[in-house]
C-alpha positions as CSV (number, residue, x, y, z in Angstrom):
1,X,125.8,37.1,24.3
2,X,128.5,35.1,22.1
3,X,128.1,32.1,23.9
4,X,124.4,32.2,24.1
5,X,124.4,32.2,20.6
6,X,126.9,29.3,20.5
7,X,124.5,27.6,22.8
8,X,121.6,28.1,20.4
9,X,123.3,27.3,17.1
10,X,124.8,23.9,18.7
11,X,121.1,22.8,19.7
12,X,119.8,23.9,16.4
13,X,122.4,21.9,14.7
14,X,122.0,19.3,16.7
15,X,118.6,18.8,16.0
16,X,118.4,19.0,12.6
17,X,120.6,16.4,12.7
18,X,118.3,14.0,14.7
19,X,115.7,15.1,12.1
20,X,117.2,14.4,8.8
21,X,118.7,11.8,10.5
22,X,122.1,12.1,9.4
23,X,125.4,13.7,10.5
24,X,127.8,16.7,8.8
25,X,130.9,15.2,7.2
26,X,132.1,18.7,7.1
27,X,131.1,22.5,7.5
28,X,132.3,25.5,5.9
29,X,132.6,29.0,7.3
30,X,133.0,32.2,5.6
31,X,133.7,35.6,6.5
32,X,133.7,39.0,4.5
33,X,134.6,42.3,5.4
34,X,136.0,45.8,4.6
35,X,138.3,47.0,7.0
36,X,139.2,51.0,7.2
37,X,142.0,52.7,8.6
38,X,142.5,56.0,9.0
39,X,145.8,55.7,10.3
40,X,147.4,52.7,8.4
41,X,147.8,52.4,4.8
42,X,146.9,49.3,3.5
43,X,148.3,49.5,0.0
44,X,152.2,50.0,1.7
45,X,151.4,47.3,3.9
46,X,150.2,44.8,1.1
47,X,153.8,45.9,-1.1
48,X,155.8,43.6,1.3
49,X,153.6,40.5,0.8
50,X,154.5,39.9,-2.9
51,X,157.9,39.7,-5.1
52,X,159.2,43.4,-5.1
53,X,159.4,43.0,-9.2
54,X,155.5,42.6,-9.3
55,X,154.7,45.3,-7.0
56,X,157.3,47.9,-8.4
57,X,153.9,49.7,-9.9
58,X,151.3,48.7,-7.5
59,X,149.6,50.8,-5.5
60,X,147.9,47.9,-3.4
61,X,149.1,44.0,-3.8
62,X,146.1,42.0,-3.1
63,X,147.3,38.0,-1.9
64,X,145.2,34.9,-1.6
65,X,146.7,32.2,0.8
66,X,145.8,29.1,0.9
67,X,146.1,26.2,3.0
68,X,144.6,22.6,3.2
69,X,141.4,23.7,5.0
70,X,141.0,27.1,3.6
71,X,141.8,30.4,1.9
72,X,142.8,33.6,3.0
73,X,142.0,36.5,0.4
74,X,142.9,40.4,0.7
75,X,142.1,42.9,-1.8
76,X,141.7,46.2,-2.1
77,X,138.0,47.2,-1.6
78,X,136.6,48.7,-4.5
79,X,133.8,50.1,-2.1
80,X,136.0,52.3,0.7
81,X,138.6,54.3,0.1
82,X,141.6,53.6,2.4
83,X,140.4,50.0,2.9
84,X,140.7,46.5,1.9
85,X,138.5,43.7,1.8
86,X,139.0,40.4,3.7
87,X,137.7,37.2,3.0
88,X,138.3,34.2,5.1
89,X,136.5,30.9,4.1
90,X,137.2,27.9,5.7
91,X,136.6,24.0,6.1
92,X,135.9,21.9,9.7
93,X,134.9,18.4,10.4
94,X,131.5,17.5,10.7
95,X,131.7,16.6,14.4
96,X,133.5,20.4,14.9
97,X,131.3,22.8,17.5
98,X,130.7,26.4,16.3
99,X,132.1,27.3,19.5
100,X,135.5,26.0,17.9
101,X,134.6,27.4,14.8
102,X,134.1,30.7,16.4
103,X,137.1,30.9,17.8
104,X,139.3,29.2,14.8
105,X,138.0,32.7,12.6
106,X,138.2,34.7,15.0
107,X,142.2,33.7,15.8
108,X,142.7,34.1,11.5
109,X,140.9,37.0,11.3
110,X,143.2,38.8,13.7
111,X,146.3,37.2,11.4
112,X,144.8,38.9,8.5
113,X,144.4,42.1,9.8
114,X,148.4,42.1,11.1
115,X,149.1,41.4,7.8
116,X,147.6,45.0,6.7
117,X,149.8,46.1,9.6
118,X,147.0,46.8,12.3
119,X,147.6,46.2,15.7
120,X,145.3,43.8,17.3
């Protein structure tokens, strides 16, 4: 169904563009989620990521990475036990298809969750 949905969010944009008569310069996508594991524990996996003098204490070591078209933000989730929360929020070109969007998330939101250590 993914790429019905592409289909349908291309001809939507598409023609809101002929309406208001005018083009994107860019678009920004963000996504937000907790991720839970039973078997991996997020706040060991987060130690490694900072200076080992600021995490001597820590129990989870939350890290924000950013680059020039976006940032990458993990903290611990304050809603799950056992789980952080992942934010990813990201800049395209106007002329960019949400098929490439998609699939540009998609490929960082599988980076971030190696960084907690899961395998995906």
């Amino acid at each position: 169904m993914s790429s019905q949905l592409s289909d349908l969010f291309e001809r939507v944009s598409a023609r809101v563009q002929k309406v208001i008569g005018a083009h994107a310069n860019a678009q920004e996508a963000t996504l937000a989620l907790h991720v839970i594991s039973a078997e991996v524990d997020f706040g060991a996996s987060t130690v490694p990521l900072v200076t080992p003098s600021l995490s001597a204490q820590a129990n989870f070591c939350g890290i924000s990475i950013y680059r020039d078209d976006g940032i990458l933000t993990i903290d611990k989730s304050v809603k799950y036990d056992r789980a952080a929360f992942v934010r990813l929020h990201y800049r395209f070109s106007g002329d960019t298809s949400f098929k490439e969007i998609a699939g540009a998330i998609y490929d960082r939101e599988v980076a971030a969750l190696r960084l907690l250590g899961l395998k995906v």
